[in-house]
N, C-alpha and C positions, 0 to 999 in steps of 0.2 A: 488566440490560436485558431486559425482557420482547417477544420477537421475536412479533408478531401477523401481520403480511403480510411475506414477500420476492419481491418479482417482478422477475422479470427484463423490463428494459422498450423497450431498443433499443440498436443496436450502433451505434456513429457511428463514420462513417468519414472526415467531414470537420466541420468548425467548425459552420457553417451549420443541422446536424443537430443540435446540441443540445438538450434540454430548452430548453421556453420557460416553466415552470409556476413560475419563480423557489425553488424547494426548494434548499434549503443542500443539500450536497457535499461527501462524504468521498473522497476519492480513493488510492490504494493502486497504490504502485508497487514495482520493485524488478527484478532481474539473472533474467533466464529460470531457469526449472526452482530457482526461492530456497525455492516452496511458498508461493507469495499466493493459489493459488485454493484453498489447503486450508483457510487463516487465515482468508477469504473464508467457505468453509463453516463452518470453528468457531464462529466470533463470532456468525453466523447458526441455529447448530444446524440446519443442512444436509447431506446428504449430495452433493446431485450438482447445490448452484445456481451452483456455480462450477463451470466446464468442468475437470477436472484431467487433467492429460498429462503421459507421458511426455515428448512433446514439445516440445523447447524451441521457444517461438515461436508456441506455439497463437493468443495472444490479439493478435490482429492488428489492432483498434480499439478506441474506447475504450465500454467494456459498463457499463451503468448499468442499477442494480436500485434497484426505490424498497423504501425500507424503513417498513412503520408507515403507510402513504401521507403519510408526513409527510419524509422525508429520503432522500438518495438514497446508495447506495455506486456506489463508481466505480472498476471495475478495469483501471487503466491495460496498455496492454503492453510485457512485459518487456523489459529491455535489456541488451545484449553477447551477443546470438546471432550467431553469425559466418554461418553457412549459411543465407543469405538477400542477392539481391541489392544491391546497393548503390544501386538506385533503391528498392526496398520499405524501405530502412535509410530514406532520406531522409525518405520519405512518412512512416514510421510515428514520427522524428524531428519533423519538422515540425510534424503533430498534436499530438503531448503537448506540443512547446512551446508551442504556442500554446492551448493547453488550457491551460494551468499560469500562463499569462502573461494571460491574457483574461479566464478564466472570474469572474463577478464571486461565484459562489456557494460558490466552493471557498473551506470553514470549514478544513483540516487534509490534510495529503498524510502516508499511514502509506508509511514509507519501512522496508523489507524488505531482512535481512542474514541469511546464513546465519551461526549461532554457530557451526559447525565451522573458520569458516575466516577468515583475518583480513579486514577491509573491505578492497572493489578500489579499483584508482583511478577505474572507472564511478563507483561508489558516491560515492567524495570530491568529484569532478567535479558529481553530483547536487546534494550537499550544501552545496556553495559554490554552486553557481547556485542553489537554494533561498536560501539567506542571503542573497544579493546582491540579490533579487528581494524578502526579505521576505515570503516563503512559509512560512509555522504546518507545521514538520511534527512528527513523532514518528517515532523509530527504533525498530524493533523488530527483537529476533532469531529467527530460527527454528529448530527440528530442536534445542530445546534438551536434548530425550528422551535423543538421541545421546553427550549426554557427561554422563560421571562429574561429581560434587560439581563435584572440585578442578576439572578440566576444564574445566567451566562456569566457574567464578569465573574462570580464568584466561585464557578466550576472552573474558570480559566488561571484565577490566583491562585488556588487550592493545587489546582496540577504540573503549576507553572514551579511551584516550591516545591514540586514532589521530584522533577527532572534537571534543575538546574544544576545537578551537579556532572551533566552531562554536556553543561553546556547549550542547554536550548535555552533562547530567549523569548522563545515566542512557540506558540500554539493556536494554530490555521484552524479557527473555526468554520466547519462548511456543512452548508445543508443541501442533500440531495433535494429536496423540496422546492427549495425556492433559487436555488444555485447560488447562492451566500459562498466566498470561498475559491470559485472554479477559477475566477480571473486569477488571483493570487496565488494560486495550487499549480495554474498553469507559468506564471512565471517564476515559482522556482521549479519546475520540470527545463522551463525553455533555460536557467542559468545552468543547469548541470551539464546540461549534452550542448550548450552552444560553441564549444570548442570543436563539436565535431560539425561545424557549419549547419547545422538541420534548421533553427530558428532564428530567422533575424529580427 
């Protein structure tokens, strides 16, 4: 996928704020500090269009960049950050649900796992309300630099038995480091939305 325009185009902080330009929607979520704003920059060859932190909880709305001026990415924010009130859990709750549940343009939710470590129950939790809802996602792992061969194969078997009853067969290992991942991550983004002629 040849990257021409990435702009970052507005932070929404409630429903109401959305794009009205009808543009298909990839959306990207995932468990604070997973590394979505890194994945975010790789797929993009960016260095700094995604905000990256140390801190867990940075992305506190949900951030839409148009890509191509043709499609948009959508970086949800993370979730299981404990240290944050439990009225800012609700709000920033609330949003993505209703994000997730309304939006008519969201083609694909990239659903973000750390490979070092086995899926949470956030994650499984995500993943059934995904199913239930009928929500197109794709699982991808991250930080897969981190582990040896065996390593990897065995974080991949281990997670692979943890989600199949969801129906996934597979699990996009990708390292922002070395770009492992980004070819493959980008084509299934280009199968989602290529009904709406964007990718050929």
């Amino acid at each position: 996928m040849k990257i021409t325009s990435a702009e970052f185009i507005k932070s929404v902080a409630s429903l109401d704020q959305l794009p009205k330009d009808g543009l298909p929607e990839v959306a990207f979520a995932g468990r604070s500090n997973v590394g979505k704003s890194s994945l975010l920059n790789t797929l993009l060859n960016r260095k700094k269009m995604a905000l990256v932190s140390s801190t867990p909880g940075k992305t506190k709305h949900l951030n839409f960049f148009k890509i191509n001026q043709r499609f948009y990415f959508v970086d949800l924010p993370g979730y299981g950050f404990a240290r944050i009130s439990k009225n800012t859990y609700n709000q920033w709750k609330n949003l993505l649900d209703g994000y997730l549940r309304t939006s008519p343009h969201l083609k694909l939710l990239v659903v973000i796992i750390d490979l070092r470590h086995e899926i949470t129950p956030m994650d499984i939790d995500l993943l059934t309300w995904l199913s239930f809802k009928r929500i197109p996602f794709v699982l991808v792992g991250t930080k897969s630099d981190k582990l040896s061969g065996n390593g990897l194969r065995r974080q991949l078997e281990i997670n692979k038995k943890l989600v199949a009853q969801f129906g996934v067969n597979e699990i996009l290992d990708f390292s922002s480091l070395t770009g492992k991942g980004r070819v493959q991550l980008w084509r299934e983004i280009s199968k989602s939305i290529h009904g709406e002629g964007i990718i050929n």
